[in-house]
C-alpha positions as CSV (number, residue, x, y, z in Angstrom):
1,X,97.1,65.0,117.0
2,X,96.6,67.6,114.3
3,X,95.2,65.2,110.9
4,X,94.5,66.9,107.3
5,X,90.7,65.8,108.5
6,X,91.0,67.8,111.6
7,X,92.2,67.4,115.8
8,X,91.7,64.4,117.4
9,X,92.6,63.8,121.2
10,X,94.2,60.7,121.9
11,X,95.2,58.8,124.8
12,X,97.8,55.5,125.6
13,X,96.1,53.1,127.5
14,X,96.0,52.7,130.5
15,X,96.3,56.6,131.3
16,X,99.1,57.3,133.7
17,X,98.9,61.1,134.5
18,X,102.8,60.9,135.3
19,X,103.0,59.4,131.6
20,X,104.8,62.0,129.1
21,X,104.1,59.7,126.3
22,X,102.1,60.9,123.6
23,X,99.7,58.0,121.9
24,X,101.2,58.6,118.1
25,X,104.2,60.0,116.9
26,X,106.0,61.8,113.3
27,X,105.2,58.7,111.7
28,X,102.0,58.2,112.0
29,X,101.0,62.0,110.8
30,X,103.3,61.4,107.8
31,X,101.4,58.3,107.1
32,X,98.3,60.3,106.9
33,X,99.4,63.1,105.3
34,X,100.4,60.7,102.5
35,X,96.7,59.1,101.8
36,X,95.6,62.4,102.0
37,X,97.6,63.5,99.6
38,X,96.6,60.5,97.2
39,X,94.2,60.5,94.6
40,X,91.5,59.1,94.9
41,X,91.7,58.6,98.7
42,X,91.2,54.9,100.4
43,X,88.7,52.6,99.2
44,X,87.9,48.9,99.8
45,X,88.8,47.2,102.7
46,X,91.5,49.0,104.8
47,X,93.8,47.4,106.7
48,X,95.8,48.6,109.6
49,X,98.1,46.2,110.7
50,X,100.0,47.5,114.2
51,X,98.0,50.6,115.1
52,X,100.1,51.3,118.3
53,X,97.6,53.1,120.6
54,X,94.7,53.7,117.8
55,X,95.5,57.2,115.9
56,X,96.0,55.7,112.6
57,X,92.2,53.6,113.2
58,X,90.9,56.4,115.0
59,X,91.8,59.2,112.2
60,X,90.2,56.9,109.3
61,X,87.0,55.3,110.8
62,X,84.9,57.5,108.1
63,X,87.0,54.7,105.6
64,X,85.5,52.1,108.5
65,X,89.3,50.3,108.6
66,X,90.2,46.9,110.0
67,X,92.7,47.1,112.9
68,X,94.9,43.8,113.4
69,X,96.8,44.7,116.5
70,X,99.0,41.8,119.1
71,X,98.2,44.3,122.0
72,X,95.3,44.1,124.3
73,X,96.3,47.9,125.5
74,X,96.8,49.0,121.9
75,X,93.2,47.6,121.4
76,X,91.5,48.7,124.3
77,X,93.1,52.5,123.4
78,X,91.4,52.3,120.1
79,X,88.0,51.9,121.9
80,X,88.2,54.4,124.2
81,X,90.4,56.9,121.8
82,X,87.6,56.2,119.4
83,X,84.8,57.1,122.1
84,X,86.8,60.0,122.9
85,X,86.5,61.5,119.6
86,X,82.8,61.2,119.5
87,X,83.6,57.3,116.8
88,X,81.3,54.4,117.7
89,X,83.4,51.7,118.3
90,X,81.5,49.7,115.0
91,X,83.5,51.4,112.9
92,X,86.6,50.3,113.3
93,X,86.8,46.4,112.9
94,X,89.0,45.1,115.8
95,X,90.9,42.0,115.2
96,X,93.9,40.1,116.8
97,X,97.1,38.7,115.0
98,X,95.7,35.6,116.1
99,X,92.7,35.9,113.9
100,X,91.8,35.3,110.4
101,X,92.6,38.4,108.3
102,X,90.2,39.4,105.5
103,X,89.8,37.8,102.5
104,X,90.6,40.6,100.3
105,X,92.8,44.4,101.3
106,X,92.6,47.0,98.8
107,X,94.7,49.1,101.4
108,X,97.0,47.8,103.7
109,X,98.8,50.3,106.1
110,X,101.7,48.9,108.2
111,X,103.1,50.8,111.5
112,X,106.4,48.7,111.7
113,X,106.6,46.4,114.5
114,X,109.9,46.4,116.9
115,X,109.6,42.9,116.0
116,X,110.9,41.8,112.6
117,X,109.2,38.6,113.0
118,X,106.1,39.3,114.1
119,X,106.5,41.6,111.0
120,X,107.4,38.4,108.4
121,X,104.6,36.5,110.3
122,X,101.6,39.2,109.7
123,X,102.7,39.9,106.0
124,X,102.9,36.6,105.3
125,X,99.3,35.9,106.5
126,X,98.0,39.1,104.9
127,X,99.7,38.1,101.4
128,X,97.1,35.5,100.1
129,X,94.8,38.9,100.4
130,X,96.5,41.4,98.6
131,X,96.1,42.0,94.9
132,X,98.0,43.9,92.1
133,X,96.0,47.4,92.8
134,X,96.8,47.2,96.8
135,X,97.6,50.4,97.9
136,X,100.6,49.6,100.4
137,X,102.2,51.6,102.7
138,X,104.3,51.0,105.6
139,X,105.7,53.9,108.5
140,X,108.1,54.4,111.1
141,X,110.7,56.3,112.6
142,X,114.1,56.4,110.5
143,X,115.8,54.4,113.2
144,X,113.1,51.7,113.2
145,X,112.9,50.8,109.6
146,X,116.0,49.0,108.3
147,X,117.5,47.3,105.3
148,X,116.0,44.0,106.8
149,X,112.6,45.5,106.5
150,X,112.7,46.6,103.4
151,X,114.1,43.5,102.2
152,X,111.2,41.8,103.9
153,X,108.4,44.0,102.0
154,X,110.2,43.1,99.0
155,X,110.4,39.5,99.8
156,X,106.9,38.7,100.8
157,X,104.8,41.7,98.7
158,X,106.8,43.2,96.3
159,X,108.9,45.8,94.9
160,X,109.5,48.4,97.5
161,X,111.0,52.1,98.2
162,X,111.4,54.5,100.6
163,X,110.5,57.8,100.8
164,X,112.6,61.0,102.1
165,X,112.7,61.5,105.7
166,X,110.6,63.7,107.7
167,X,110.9,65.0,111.3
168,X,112.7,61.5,111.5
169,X,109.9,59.8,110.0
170,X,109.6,57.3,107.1
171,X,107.3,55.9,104.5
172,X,107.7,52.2,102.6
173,X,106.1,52.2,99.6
174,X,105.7,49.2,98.4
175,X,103.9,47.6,94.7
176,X,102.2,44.6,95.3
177,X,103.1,41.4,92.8
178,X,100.8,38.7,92.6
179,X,103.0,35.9,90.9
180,X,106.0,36.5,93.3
181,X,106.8,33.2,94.8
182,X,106.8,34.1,99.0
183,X,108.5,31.9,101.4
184,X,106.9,29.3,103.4
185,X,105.6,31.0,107.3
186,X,108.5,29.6,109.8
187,X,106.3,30.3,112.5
188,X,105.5,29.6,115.2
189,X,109.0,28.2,115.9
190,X,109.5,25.5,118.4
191,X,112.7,24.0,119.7
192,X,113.7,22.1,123.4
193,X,115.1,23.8,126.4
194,X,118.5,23.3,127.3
195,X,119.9,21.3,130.7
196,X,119.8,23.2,133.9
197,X,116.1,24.8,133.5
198,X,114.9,22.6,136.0
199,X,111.3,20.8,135.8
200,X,111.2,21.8,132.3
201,X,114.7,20.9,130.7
202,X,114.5,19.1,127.7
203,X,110.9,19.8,127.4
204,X,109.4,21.5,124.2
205,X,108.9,25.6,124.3
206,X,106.5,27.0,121.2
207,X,107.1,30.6,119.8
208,X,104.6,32.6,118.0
209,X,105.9,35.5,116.2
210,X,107.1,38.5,118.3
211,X,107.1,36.7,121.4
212,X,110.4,38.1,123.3
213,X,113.1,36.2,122.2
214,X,111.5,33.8,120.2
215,X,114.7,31.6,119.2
216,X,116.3,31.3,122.3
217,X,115.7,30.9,126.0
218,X,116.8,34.5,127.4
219,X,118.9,34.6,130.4
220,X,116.4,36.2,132.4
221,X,114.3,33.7,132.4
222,X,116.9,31.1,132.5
223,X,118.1,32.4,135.9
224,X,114.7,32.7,137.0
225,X,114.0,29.1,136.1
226,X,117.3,28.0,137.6
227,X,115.8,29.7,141.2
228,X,111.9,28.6,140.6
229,X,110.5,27.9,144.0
230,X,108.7,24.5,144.5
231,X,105.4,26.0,144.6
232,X,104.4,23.5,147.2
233,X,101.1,24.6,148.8
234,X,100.1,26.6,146.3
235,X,96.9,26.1,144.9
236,X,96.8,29.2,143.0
237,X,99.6,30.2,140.8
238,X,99.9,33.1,138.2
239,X,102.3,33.7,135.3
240,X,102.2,37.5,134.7
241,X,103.7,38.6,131.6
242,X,103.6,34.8,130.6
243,X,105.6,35.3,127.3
244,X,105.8,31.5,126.0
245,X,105.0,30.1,129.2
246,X,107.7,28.6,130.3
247,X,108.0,29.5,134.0
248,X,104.6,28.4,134.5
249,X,104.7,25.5,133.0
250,X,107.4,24.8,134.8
251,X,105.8,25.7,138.1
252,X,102.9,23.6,136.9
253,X,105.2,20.1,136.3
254,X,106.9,20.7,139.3
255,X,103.8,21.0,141.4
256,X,100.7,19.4,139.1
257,X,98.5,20.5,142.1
258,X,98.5,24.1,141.3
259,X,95.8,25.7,139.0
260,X,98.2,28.3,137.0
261,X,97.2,31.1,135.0
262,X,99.1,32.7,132.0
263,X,98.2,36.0,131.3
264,X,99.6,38.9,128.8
265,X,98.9,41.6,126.9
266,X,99.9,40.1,124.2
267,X,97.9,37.6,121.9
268,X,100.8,36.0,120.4
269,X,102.2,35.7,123.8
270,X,99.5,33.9,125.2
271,X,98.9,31.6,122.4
272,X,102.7,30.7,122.5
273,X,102.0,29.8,126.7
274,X,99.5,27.6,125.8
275,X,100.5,26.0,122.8
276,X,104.1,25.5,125.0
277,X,102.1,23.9,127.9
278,X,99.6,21.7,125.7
279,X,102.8,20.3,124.2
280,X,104.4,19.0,127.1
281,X,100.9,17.9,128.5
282,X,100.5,19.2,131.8
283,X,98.8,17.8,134.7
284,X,96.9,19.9,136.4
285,X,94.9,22.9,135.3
286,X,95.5,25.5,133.5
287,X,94.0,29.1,132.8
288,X,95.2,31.5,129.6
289,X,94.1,35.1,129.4
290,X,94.6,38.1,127.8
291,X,94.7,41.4,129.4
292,X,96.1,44.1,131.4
293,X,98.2,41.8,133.8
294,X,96.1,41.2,136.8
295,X,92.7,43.2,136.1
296,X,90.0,40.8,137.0
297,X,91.7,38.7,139.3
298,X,89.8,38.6,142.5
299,X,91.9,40.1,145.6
300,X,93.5,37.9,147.9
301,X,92.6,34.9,145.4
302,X,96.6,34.2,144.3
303,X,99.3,32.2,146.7
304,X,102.4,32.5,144.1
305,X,102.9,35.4,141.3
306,X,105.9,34.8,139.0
307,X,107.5,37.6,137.0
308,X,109.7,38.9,134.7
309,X,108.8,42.1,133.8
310,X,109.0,44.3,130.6
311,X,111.6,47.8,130.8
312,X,110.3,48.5,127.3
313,X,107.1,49.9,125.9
314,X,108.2,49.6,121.7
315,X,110.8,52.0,121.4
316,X,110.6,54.2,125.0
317,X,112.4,52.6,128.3
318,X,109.9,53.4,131.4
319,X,109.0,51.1,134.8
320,X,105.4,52.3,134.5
321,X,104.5,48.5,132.9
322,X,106.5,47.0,136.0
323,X,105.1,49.1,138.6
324,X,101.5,48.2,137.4
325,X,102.5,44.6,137.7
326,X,103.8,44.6,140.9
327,X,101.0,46.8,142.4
328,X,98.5,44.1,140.6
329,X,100.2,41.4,142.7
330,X,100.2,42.7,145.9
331,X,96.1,43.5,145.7
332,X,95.8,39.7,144.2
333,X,98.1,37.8,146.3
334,X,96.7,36.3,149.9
335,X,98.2,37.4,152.7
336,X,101.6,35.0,153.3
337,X,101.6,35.0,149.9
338,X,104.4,35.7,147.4
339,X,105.7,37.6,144.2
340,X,108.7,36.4,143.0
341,X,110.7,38.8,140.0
342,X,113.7,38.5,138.1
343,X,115.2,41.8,136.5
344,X,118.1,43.6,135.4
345,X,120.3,44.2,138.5
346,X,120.7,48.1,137.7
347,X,116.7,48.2,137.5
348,X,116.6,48.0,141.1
349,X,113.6,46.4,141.8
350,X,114.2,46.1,145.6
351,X,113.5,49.6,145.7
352,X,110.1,49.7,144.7
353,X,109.1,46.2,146.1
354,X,110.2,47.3,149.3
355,X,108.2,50.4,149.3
356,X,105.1,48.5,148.2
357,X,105.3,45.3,150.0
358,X,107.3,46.5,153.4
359,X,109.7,43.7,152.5
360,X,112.5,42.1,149.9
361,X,114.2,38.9,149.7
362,X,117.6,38.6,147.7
363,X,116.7,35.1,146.5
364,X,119.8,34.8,144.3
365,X,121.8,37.3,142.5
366,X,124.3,37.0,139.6
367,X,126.9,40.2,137.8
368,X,123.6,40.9,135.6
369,X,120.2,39.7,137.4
370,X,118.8,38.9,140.5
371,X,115.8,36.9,141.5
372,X,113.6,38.7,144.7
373,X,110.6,37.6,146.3
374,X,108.1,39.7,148.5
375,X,105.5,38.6,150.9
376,X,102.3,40.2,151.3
377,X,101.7,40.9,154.7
């Protein structure tokens, strides 16, 4: 990535050499050129809220910025996109959405979310901090930012604007106002599960901001949870790509035996699994990490894996997340045991479970989704 301070090579994490995807895009360089452009340049404390894959952190460590990312990939490609431009990792404070922002932002830079939520959620806990000489600036691509987001700036900062369009790129500009009176945080949001969700209807399901469909049970899981095996026998079960937890809490009232872990990438996800499992109060233990789906799991330590992958990763479409996951369960489950996935029917996930596993069950199917299961051998 070319930066008015000079080159910097940059990296997504993890690396996948049959991975086009660059680790920044327009946006981010028009973000930059804009403080460089600024007089005098940032001072203070600096604030980057949703650094994707670390160029915005990585190109200002000399300002030593504060990074508050929801990704454990985004952060771990900050370290190492730091190392590989020669930055100790000091320089760049790394904090979590779930964390306490600072106290005080002189700047705070925003790389627009997908999620508008998790977007109302952060400002609103970065507000208290920001004072009447905050430099404020938000980017994205021109089909990312929307009247809603603007409004939202507006709502919770301050007057805001836009700024022309570049290589389909956009600035939010944005004047902070102390005295405006900001809306109350409505999250996380919690409601109760509707009949027909099996072990868990009824029961209470907790949503942190940005968690996928946060209002609503989505049919995916739905299905899934219509088709949730038993889990009898299993001592060891594992919710990858937890999300709020549901299916393995579910797994977990239906078989209080099992020790489950929730794991995810994402730190409001997480916190939303165990804040939905601590409210319906589980028997049974119970594990929540997160991480890069299965990385640290011993092999052959897992009897039952449950599913439902991402097709997304922000704004590009790609299998590489699901193919990872998959490939983590084989190496994790014990052989006889079992990963079970539900996915979009035109994903065709029998194809690659088939090639990894030797085998595919059609566990139930409907116009949209099916549920499979594959054995390790």
């Amino acid at each position: 990535m070319t930066t008015p301070w000079g080159e910097l090579t940059l990296a997504r994490h993890p690396e996948d050499p049959r991975d086009r995807l660059r680790a920044w895009d327009a946006s981010d360089e028009y973000l930059l050129r804009h403080l460089a452009e600024r007089t005098p340049g940032p001072s203070g404390t600096v604030v980057v809220l949703g650094d994707r894959w670390g160029a915005l952190a990585t190109a200002l460590a000399a300002h030593r910025p504060v990074q508050i990312t929801d990704s454990f990939l985004g952060q771990e490609a900050t370290r190492r996109n730091l190392a590989r431009n020669g930055v100790e990792t000091g320089a760049v404070r790394l904090l979590t959405t779930q964390d306490a922002p600072p106290e005080r932002i002189d700047v705070l830079l925003v790389r627009v979310p997908k999620s508008l939520a998790l977007l109302e959620d952060q400002l609103l806990r970065l507000a208290p901090a920001v004072h009447a000489d905050t430099v404020v600036v938000g980017t994205g691509m021109v089909k990312e930012i929307h009247t809603s987001t603007l409004a939202l700036f507006e709502r919770v900062l301050g007057p805001t604007r836009t700024s022309l369009a570049e290589r389909k790129a956009r600035l939010i500009l944005c004047t902070p106002d102390p005295a405006l009176e900001r809306p109350a945080n409505p999250w996380p949001y919690a409601y109760a599960l509707p009949e027909g969700t099996g072990a868990v209807a009824g029961r209470r399901v907790v949503n942190h901001a940005g968690v996928f469909c946060a209002d609503r049970l989505d049919i995916g899981t739905r299905f899934l949870l219509e088709h949730l095996p038993d889990g009898r026998g299993a001592q060891r079960v594992v919710d990858l790509g937890c999300g709020n937890g549901v299916v393995g809490t579910a797994l977990a009232l239906a078989n209080p035996q099992a020790e489950v872990l929730f794991t995810d990438e994402s730190f409001q996800a997480v916190a939303s699994a165990e804040a939905t499992y601590r409210a319906n109060g589980v028997p049974g233990h119970a594990e929540f990490r997160v991480g890069d789906g299965l990385d640290g799991v011993p092999s052959g330590s897992v009897d039952l894996v449950l599913n439902n992958p991402p097709f997304h990763s922000h704004q590009a479409t790609t299998d590489a997340t699901a193919w990872r996951m998959f490939t983590g369960a084989r190496r994790a489950l014990r052989p006889g045991g079992a990963l079970w996935v539900v996915g979009n029917r035109h994903l065709g996930y029998h194809v690659k479970l088939r090639r990894l596993f030797g085998n595919c069950r059609l566990v139930a199917g409907s116009p949209k989704f099916v549920v499979l299961s594959a054995v390790r051998r």
